[in-house]
C-alpha positions as CSV (number, residue, x, y, z in Angstrom):
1,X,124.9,100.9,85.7
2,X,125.4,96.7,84.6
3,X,121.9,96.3,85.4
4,X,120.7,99.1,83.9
5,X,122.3,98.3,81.0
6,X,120.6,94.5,81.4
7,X,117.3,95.8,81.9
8,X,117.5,97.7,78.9
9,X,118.6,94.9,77.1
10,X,116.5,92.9,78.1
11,X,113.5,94.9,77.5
12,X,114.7,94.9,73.7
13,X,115.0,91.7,73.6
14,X,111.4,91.2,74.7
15,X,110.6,94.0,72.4
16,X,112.3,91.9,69.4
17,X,110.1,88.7,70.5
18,X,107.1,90.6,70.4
19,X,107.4,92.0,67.3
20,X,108.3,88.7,65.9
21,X,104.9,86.7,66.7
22,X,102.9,89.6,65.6
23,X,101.3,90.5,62.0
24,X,104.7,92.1,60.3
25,X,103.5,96.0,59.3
26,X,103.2,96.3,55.8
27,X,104.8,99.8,55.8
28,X,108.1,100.3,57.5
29,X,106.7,103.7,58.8
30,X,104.0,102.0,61.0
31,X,106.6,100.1,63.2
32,X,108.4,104.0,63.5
33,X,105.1,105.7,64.4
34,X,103.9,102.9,66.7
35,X,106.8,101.6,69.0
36,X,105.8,98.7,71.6
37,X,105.5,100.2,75.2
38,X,108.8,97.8,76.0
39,X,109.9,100.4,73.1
40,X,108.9,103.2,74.5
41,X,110.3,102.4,78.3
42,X,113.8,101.5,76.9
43,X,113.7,104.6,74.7
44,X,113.0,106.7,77.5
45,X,115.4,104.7,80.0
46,X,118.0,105.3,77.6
47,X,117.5,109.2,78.0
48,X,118.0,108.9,81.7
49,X,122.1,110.5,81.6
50,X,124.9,108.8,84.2
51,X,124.4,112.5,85.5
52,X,120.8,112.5,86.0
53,X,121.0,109.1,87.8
54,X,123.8,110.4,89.4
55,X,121.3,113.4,90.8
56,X,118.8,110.7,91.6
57,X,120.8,108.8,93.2
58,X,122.3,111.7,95.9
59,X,118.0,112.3,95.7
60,X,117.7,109.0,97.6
61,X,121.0,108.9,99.9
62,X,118.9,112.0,101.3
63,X,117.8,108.9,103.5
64,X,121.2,107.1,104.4
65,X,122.3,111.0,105.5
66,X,120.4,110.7,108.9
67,X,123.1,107.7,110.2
68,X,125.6,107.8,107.4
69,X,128.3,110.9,106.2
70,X,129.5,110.6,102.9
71,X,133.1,110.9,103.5
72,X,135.2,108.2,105.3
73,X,133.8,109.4,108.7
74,X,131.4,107.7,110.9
75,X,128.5,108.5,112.0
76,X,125.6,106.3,113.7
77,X,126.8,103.9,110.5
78,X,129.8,104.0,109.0
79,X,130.8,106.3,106.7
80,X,130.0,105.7,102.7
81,X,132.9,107.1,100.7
82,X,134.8,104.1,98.8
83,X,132.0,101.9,99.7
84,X,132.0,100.5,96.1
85,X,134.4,97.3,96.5
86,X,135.2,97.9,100.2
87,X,135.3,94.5,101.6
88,X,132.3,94.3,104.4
89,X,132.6,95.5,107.6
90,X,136.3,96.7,106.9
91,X,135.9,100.5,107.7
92,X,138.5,101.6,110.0
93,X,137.3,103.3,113.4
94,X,134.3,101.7,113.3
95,X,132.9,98.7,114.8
96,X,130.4,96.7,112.9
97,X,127.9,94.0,114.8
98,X,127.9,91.7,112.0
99,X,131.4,90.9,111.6
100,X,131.2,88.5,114.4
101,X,129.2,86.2,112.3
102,X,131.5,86.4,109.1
103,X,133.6,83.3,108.6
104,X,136.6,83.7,105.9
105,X,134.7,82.3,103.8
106,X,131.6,84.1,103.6
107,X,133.3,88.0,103.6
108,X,132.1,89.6,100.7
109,X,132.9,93.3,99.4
110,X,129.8,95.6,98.5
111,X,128.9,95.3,95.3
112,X,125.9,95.9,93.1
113,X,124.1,92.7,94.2
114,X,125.0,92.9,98.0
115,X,124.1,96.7,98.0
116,X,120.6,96.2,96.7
117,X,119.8,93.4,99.3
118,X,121.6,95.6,102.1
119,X,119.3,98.6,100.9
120,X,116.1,96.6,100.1
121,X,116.4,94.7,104.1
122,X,120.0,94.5,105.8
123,X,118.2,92.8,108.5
124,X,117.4,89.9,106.0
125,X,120.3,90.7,103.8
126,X,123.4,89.8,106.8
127,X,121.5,86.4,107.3
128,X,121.7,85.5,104.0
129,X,125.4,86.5,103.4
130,X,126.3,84.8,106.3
131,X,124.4,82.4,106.4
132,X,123.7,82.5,110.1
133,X,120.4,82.9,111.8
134,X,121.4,84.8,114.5
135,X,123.3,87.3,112.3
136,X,122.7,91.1,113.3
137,X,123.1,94.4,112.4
138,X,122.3,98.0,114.0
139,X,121.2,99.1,110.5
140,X,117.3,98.7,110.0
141,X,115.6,97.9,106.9
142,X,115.7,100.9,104.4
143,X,112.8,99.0,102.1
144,X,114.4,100.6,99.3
145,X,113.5,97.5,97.1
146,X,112.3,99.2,93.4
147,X,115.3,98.3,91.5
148,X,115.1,101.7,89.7
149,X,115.6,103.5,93.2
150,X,118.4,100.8,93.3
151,X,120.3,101.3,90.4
152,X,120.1,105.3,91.4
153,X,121.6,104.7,94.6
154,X,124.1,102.7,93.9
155,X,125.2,105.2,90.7
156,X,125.4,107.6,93.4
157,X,127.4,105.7,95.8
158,X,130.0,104.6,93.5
159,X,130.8,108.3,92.9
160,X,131.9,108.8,96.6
């Protein structure tokens, strides 16, 4: 929801700059009956309820459903409930491949940015938050990369 909130803002920031290197309209109704498209996108992002990216969301965990439950039970994976600020390969009962390559200092919890490079390619992803080469995991790469499809997911998970 923080980076849905950023892209928005972002989007009328750009809007704003836009707006400012252009001719000014002389009548304040021609800015109202012709919004930029960064305008329009925002508008219509804004529409988008926590509810209906909520739906979304559960839309796309359709995917995680074949290896994943969505209670604290494992499957193939680990289960997902309370995966929102669970620290990394923490679950109880099930045994992760990774943790091997996790020093103290590099354990991280799942959080917005870790769940978007873990959903994007977890392959890449437990290198780079390890920082080890040799760093596995059984998961495979979801390519869930549009940050959209993201920010849907991750709505959804946080609910569980």
């Amino acid at each position: 929801m923080k980076r849905f909130a950023t892209t928005v803002m972002l989007m009328l920031i750009l809007s704003a700059c836009q707006q400012n290197q252009s001719p000014a309209p002389t009548h304040p109704a021609a800015t109202q009956s012709n919004p930029s498209q960064a305008e329009k996108t925002a508008s219509s992002a804004m529409t988008m309820s926590f509810a209906d990216e909520m739906a979304a969301g559960r839309n796309v965990a359709r995917k995680c459903a074949a290896c994943h439950n969505f209670d604290s039970s494992a499957k193939i994976g680990p289960g997902l409930a309370g995966i929102f600020g669970r620290k990394a390969g923490s679950m109880p009962g099930y045994t992760y491949r990774f943790t091997a390559y996790i020093s103290p200092d590099k354990a991280w919890r799942w959080d917005t940015a870790h769940l978007e490079a873990w959903v994007c390619d977890s392959e890449e992803a437990v290198r780079e938050f390890t920082d080890n080469d040799a760093a596995k995991t059984a998961m495979p790469a979801q390519h869930l990369c549009d940050p959209v499809v993201q920010a849907e997911l991750i709505t959804y998970l946080k609910t569980l």
